[in-house]
N, C-alpha and C positions, 0 to 999 in steps of 0.2 A: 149717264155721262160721267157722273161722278164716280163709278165702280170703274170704268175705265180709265180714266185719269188716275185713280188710287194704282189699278191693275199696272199700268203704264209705268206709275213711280218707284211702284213694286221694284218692275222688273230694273229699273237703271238703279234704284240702289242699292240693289242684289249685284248688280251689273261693277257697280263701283266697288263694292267691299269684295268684289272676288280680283278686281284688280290689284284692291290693296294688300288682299292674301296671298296672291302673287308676287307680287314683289315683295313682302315681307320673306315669301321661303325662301326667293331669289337672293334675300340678302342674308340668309343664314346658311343658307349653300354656300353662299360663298366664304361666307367668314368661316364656316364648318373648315374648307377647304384650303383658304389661305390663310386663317385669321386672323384679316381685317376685312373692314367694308370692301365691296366692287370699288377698282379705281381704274379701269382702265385707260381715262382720257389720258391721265398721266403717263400712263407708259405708251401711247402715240405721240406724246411729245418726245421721245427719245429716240424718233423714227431720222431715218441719215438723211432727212431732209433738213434737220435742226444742227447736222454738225458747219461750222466753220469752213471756210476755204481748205485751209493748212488740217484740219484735223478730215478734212475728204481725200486730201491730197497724201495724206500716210495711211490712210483705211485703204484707199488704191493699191498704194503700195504694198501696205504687209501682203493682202489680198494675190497680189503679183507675185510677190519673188517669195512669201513661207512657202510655197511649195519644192525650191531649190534647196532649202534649208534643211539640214537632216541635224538628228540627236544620235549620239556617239556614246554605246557603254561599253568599257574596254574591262577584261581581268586580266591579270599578269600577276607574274611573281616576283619582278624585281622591284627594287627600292624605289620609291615614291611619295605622290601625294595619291591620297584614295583612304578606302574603309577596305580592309581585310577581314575575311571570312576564317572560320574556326578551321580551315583546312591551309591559312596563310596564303591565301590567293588575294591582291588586292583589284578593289572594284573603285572604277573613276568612271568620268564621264566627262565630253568636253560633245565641240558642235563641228559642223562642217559645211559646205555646199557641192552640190552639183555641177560637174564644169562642162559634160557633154553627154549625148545621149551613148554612147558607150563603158556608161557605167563608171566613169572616173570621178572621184571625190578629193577636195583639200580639205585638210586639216592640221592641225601644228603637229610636229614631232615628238614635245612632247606629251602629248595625249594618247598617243599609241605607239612610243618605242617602248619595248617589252610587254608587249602584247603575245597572248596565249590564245584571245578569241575577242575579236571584235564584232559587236553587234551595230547593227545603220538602222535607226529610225525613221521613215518618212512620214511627212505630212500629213499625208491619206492614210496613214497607220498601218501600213507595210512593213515589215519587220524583216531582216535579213542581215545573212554575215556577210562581210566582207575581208579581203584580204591585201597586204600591205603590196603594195606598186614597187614603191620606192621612197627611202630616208632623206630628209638633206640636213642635217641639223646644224650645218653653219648658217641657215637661214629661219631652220624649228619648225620646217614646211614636211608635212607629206603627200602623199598620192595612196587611192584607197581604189580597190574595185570592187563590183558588187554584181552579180546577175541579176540583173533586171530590167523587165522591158522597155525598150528603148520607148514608147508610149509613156510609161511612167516617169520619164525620166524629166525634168523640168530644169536644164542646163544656166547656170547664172550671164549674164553679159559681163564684161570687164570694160571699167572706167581706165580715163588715164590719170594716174597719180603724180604727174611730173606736172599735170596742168591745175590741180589744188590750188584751193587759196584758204586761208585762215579766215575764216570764220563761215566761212559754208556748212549748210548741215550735213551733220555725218550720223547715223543710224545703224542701230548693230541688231541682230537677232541671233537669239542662240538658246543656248539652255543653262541658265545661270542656277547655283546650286541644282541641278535637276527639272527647274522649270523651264519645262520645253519652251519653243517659238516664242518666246520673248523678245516685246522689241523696247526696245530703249532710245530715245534722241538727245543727242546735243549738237554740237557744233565741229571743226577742226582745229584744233587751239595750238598748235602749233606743227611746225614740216623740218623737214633734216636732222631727225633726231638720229639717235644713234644707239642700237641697242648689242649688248654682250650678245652672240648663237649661244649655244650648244658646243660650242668649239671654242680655241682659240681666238677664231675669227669672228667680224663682229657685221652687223646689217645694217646700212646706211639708207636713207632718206627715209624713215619710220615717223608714221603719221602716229599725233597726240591728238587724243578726242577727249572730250566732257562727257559722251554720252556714256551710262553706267555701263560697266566690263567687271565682271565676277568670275570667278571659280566658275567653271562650267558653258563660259563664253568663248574658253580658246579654243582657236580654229574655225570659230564662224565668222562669215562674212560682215564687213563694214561697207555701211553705201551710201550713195549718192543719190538726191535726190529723184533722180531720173528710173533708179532700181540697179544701178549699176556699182556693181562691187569694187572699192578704190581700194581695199586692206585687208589684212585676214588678222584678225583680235588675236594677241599673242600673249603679254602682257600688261599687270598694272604696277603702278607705283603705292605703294599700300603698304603701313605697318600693322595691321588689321587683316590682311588678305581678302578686303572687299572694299569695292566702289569707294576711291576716294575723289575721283573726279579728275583722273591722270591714270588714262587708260592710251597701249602703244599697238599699231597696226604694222605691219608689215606690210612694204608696198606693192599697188596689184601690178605693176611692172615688173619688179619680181617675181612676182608667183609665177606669170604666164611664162615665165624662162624658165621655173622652174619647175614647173609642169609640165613643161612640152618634152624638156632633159628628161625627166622619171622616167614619163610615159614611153619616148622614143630611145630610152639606152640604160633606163634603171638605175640614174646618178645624174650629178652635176658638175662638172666642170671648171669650175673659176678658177680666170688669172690669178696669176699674182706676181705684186709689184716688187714686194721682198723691202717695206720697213715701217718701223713702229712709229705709232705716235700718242702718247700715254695722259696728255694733256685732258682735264675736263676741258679748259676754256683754252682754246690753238693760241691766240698773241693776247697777248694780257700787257698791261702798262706796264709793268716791270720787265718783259722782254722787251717791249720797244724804247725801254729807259738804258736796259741793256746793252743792245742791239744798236741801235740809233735809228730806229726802224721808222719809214711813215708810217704816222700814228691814223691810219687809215687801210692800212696793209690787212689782205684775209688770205687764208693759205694754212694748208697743211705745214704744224714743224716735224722736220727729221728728227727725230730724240734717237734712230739709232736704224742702222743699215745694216741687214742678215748677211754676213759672210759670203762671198760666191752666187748670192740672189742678181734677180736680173737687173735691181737699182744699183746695189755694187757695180756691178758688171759694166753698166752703163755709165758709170762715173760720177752718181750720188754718193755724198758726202756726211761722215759722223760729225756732230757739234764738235766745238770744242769749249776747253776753260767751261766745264761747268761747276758754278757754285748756285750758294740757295739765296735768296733776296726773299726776307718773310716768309717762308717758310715753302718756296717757291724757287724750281730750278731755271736757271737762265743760263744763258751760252754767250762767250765774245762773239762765234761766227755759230751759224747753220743753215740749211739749205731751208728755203721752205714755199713749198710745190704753192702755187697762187692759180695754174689752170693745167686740165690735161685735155689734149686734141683742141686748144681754144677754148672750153669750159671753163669758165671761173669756178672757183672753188674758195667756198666760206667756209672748210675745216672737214674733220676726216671724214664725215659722213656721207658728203658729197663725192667724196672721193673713191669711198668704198660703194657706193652705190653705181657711180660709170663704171668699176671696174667689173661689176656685178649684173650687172643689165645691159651694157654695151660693146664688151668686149668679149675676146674670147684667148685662151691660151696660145700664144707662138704668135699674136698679133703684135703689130709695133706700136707705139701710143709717142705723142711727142709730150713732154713736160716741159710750163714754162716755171722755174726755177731761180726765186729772187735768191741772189748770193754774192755778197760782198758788195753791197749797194747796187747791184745791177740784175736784171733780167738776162736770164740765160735760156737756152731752149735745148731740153736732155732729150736724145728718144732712148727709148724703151722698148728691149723685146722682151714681150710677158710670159715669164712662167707659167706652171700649171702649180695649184696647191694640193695638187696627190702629189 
């Protein structure tokens, strides 16, 4: 009885040290291999059951629309921003999206004006040229096509931009310095901006985000919670040329006019009203000290009426008397536009944006026009800017 008892004990603690030779290799396998101890409980804590509402709620998202999102390497030989090669070719890169399944891409103008060969990156690692649609650079927008199966194709939704509000979140993805699908979040920090084109002419109601916007983000989309693209990244305000926290969209109201133009006639079209207005800030205390203006008043000032343009034409008026008041020019009299078609209008941005998304060349537009202490009502038949 006793040699079986011993035999017995034998065996279990044979039984036990071969347990423990087991897991001692187990644990040198593994540090062999990772070198540290097995930890895996830890990394089941980082399973997407552990994330937050809001941080499930942008995992959805990237997960949804990075596959819209394409990476953009352009060469060319004209003047620019890029890295040139020993043969003087320069090489850049900016971002873009999908707008339908026949192959049409946005992206800024200038990311691919002077372009020699454009390369499309997609999500799924498809790789493909594409070629230019159509320029607009009074808005820095273009259109890109690409053959590829309309299966592949994963077309973005468009938000509306006119229904913004400050402080909603706004999210970008792109490829900042080269790093692909990059998303970045902040908020909308302000609407009605107003940014310089590519031209003379300039692009009103341009959305300002917080979310970071880099070298390599222009031309990709900006969105909306929902996944739906309200801006295409154009610009930052930056002495640095990186993310200072004052990044500008251009509005998806615009795009989709002016994408629909490329696509269906290879250009764009916009009125024009035919005058300037050079002000950062439209009525400032010193015009309305000027002026005798209510000190309540928003509106476009006339600072000056094109010759023979359709505002001429129509009976718009150049200031007059003007001198400087601190370092600031003011007028006895000028016209200055306060709504167009019954739109109020809080300064040029607004103005250059209805004439940009709502209207169209040889259409009549009514101005209400404060002048000489009174509301006047001008109309307008709108030019074309070719």
């Amino acid at each position: 009885m006793m040699r079986l008892i011993k035999s017995r004990l034998a065996v279990v603690v044979a039984i036990g040290l071969l347990v423990v030779v087991v897991a001692i290799l187990g644990a040198a396998v593994s540090t062999a291999t990772t070198g540290r101890l097995p930890v895996q409980v830890l990394y089941e804590a980082t399973s997407l059951a552990s994330l937050t509402a809001q941080e499930q709620v942008l995992a959805d998202l990237y997960t949804r629309v990075s596959p819209s999102v394409v990476s953009i390497n352009v060469s060319s030989r004209s003047a620019g921003s890029g890295f040139s090669d020993s043969q003087g070719v320069i090489l850049s890169s900016g971002s873009g999206f999908v707008i339908n399944q026949d192959g049409y891409i946005i992206t800024n103008n200038h990311v691919v004006d002077g372009a020699t060969t454009i390369e499309v990156n997609f999500y799924d690692g498809t790789i493909t040229r594409a070629d230019i649609v159509g320029l607009d650079p009074d808005s820095d927008l273009a259109v890109l096509k690409v053959n590829v199966p309309a299966q592949q194709l994963h077309p973005v939704t468009f938000g509306d931009s006119d229904g913004l509000v400050i402080g909603q979140s706004a999210l970008a993805i792109g490829s900042p310095f080269g790093q692909r699908w990059t998303l970045t979040e902040g908020i909308i920090s302000a609407l009605d901006r107003t940014l310089q084109g590519l031209t003379q002419y300039s692009v009103g109601s341009v959305v300002q985000t917080d979310a970071a916007i880099n070298p390599g983000n222009s031309g990709g989309p900006l969105f909306n919670l929902q996944g739906q693209v309200i801006g295409v990244n154009s610009q930052i305000l930056s002495q640095s040329r990186s993310n200072s926290g004052i990044g500008f969209a251009i509005p998806s109201n615009l795009v989709k006019r002016v994408a629909t133009e490329i696509i269906n006639t290879g250009s764009v079209n916009y009125s024009l009203l035919g005058i300037s207005s050079n002000r950062e800030r439209e009525i400032t205390l010193a015009l309305i000290e000027a002026m005798g203006l209510p000190n309540n008043l928003q509106g476009v000032v006339v600072d000056s009426v094109t010759p023979n343009g359709p505002a001429a034409q129509a009976g718009l008026q150049n200031p007059s008397n003007a001198r400087q008041v601190n370092g600031e020019v003011v007028y006895s009299t000028a016209d200055i536009i306060t709504a167009i078609d019954g739109q109020p209008l809080t300064g040029m941005s607004s103005l250059v944006s209805y004439l940009a998304s709502s209207t169209v060349p040889g259409q009549t537009v009514n101005l209400t026009v404060w002048r000489n202490n009174q509301f006047v009502t001008v109309p307008v038949v709108l030019g074309s800017r070719r």
